[in-house]
Structure formats: C-alpha cells, structure tokens
C-alpha positions in Angstrom: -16.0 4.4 -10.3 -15.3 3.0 -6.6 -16.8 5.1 -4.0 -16.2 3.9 -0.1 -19.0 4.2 1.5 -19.8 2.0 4.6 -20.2 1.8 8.4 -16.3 2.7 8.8 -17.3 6.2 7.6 -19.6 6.4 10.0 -17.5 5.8 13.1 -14.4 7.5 11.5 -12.9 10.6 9.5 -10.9 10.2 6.9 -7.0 11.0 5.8 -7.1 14.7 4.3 -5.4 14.5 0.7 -4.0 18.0 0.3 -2.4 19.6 -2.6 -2.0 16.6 -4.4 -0.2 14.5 -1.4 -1.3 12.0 1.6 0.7 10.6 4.5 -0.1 8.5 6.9 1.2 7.0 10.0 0.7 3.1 10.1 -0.1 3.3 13.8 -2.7 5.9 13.1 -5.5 3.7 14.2 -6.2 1.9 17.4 -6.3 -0.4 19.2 -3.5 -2.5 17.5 -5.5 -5.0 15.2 -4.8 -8.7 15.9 -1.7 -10.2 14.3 0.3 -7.0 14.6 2.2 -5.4 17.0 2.9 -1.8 17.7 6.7 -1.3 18.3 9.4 0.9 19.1 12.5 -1.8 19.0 14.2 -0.6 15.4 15.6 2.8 15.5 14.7 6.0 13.0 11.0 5.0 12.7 9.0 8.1 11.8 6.0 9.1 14.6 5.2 7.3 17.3 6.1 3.9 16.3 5.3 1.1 13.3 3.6 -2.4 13.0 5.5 -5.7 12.6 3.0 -8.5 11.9 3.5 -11.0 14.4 1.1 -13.6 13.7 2.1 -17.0 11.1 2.7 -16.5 7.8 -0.5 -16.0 5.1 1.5 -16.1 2.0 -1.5 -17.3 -0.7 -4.1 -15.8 1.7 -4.7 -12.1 1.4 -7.5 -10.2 3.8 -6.3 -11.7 7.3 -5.2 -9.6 10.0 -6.7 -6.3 8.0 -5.6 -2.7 8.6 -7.9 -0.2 7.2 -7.5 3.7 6.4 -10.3 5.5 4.8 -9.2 8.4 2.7 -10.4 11.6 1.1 -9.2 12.2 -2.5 -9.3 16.3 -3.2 -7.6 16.4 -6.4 -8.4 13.7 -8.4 -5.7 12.0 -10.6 -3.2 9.5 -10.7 -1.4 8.7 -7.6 1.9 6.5 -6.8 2.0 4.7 -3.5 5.1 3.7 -1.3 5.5 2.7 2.4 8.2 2.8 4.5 9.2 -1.0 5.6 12.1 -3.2 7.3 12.9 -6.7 7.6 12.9 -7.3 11.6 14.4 -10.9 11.7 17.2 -12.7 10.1 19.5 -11.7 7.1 17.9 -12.9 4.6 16.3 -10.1 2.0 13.6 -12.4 0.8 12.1 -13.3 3.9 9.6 -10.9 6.2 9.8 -8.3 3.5 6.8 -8.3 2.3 2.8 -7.4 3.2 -0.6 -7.5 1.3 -2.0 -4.2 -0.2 -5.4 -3.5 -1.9 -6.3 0.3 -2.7 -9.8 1.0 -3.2 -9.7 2.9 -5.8 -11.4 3.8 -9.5 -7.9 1.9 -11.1 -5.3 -0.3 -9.0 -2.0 -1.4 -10.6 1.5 -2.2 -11.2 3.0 -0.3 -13.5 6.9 -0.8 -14.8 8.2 1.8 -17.2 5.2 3.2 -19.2 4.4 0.0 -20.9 4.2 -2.9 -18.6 1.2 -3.2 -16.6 -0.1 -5.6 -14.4 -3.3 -5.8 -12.4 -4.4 -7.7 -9.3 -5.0 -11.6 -9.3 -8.7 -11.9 -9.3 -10.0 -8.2 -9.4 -13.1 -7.1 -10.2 -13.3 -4.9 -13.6 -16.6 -3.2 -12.1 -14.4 -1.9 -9.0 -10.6 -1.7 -10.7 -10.6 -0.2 -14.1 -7.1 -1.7 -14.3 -6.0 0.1 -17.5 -4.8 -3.4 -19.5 -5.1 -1.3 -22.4 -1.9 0.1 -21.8 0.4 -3.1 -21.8 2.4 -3.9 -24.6 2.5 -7.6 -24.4 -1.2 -8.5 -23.0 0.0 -10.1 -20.0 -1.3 -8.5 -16.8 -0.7 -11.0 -14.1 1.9 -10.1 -11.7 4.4 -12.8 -10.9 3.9 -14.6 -7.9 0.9 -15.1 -5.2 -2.3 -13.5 -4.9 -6.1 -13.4 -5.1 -9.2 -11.3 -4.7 -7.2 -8.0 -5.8 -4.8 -8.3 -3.6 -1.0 -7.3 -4.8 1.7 -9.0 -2.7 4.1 -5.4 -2.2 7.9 -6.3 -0.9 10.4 -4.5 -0.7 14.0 -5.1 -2.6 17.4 -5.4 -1.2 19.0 -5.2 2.1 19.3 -2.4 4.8 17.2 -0.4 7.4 13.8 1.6 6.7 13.7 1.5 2.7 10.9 3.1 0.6 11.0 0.1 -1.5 7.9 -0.4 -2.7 7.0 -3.3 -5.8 4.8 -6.3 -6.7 5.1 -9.1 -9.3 8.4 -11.2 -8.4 11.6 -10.5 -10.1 9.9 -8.1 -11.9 9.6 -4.9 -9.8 6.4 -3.1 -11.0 5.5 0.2 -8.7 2.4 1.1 -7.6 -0.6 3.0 -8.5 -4.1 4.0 -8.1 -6.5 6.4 -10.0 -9.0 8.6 -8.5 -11.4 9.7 -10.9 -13.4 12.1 -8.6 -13.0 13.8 -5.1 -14.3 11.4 -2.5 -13.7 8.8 -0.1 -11.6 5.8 -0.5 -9.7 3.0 1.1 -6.4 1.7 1.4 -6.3 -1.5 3.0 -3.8 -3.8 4.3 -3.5 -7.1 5.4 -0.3 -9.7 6.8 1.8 -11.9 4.9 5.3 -12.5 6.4 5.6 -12.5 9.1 8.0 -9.9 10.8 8.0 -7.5 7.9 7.3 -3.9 9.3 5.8 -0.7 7.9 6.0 2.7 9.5 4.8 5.2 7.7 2.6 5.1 3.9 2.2 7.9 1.4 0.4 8.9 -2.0 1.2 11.6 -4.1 -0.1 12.3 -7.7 1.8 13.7 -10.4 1.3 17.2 -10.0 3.1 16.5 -6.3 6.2 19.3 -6.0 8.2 18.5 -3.7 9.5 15.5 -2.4 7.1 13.0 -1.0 9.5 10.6 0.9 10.4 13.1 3.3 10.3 11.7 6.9 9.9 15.4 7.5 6.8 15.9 6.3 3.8 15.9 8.7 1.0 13.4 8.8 -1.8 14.4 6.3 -5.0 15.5 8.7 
C-alpha cells in the first residue's frame, strides 16, 4: 500500500475526494513553482487561470520543475485521471502537448481496453502494484520516454482545451490509479515541453454518476 505521509502534510490540507470524484484547479497552489507560469492569455480556461511550463524542454528527465497536490482518498477504488491541456505555441500537434505525471498511489497505470496494460518505466513494485497480471501479451512498457515512475501524458490531436489524456506513443493508453484504503495521497507533476498547458485535473472512480469533465463542476475542497 502507498500512504503519503511527509512534511507536505504538515504544512498543507489535502484535496477532499467526495462521493467518488476529485477536481482540482492547477493553480491551486502558490507561489507559481519555478519553470511555470501562471496565465490568463488563452481563452475558456476554467478558474482563475492555468500553468504553461516555460522553462527548456526535459523530455528523458522526469521530477524537474515539480507541482505537488496531496489528496484524501474517501472511497477507495479504482480511479481514472484526465487533465484539461492546450498546446500554446505553433501548429504542430506533437510539439508542447505533453507534461510528466506520477500518482502516488497503491497501483499506477495505463490501461487500453481491458487487456493492455502498461506500467511506469522504472517503478517500484513495493510502491505501484502495477497490475501486469492483467496484460494479455506480457509487455508492460509504454512506448516512448521515461524513468523513475514517471508516465509521459500528451494529449492527441489538434484544437483548444482538450481532455485528452494518454501515455505510451502511438498507442493511447488512459490513465489510472488504485486506492486500496481511505487516506492521503499524491499526485505529482513535473515539465516536459515546453509550452504545453494544463488548467484544470480530475479523478473519478467507477462508481462516479455524473459527468466528470464538466467545467461546471466546483473545485473539490
């Protein structure tokens, strides 16, 4: 089991998981950590604004420029994650679309259909019970960068704010994490490209009624 526990919780409170659902506002913590910056240029961004990173590109090195969000798991399950992003520069749909997510949780994955899973390059079995048993052909690395349980999460195609959410390249997996017990845990998020923005991040398990991509929906408290 992973259970956060560390000098963050003592200097902070936690995200409130209620009734199976968690949202959070990207700019939900201050001040700005280094290599992002808080923003207000692109249009229909949901409360007060969203991060672009702004520093130099860290594509093969996860953990710099980190933003972290402690959360409280109430209902304990398993839980699909998405974020709101954009591309901020150029017109390309492969560039700036993509940043570096690690969920502390009991099990962290990528999950495509009900039969392909893939874990993070270099986890740690004792703190990501990434269930392997589950993939048909015993291949569990995503495709493309990463290290230290890091997934590499882009989004697909062009347009404005896009829920689009995947890892492993070419080969869109969606994202997961499994809370065995009610307690605190972390989502964590670091810079890769540079000009790739995020606004808003939810989790919802899947009990969730309702629809968890509404921009309508209040942050979680």
């Amino acid at each position: 089991m992973y259970f956060y526990s560390s000098l963050i919780w003592a200097q902070t409170s936690a995200f409130m998981e209620e009734d199976g659902l968690l949202v959070i506002e990207i700019e939900s913590i201050a001040p700005v950590p280094p290599g992002w910056a808080e923003e207000m240029e692109f249009d229909d961004f949901t409360g007060s604004s969203y991060f672009r990173y702004a520093a130099n590109n860290q594509l093969n090195n996860p953990g710099v420029d980190l933003l972290e969000y402690p959360i409280f798991i109430q209902t304990p399950g398993r839980y699909k994650f998405q974020w709101r992003n954009l591309i901020t520069e150029g017109t390309s749909t492969t560039d700036a679309n993509d940043s570096w997510l690690r969920i502390r949780a009991d099990a962290f994955y990528g999950l495509q259909g009900s039969n392909s899973i893939v874990c993070p390059r270099g986890y740690d079995p004792a703190l990501n019970d990434c269930p392997t048993d589950l993939d048909d052909d015993g291949n569990v690395n995503p495709e493309g960068s990463g290290s230290d349980g890091w997934f590499k999460i882009y989004r697909s195609g062009p347009g404005d704010w896009v829920w689009s959410t995947n890892t492993s390249d070419n080969d869109g997996h969606r994202i997961y994490a499994q809370f065995d017990v009610p307690g605190l845990y972390l989502i964590q998020i670091s810079g890769r490209s540079k000009d790739h923005a995020i606004d808003r991040m939810v989790l919802f398990n899947d009990d969730f009624m309702g629809d968890p991509l509404d921009i309508q929906l209040p942050e979680s408290p």
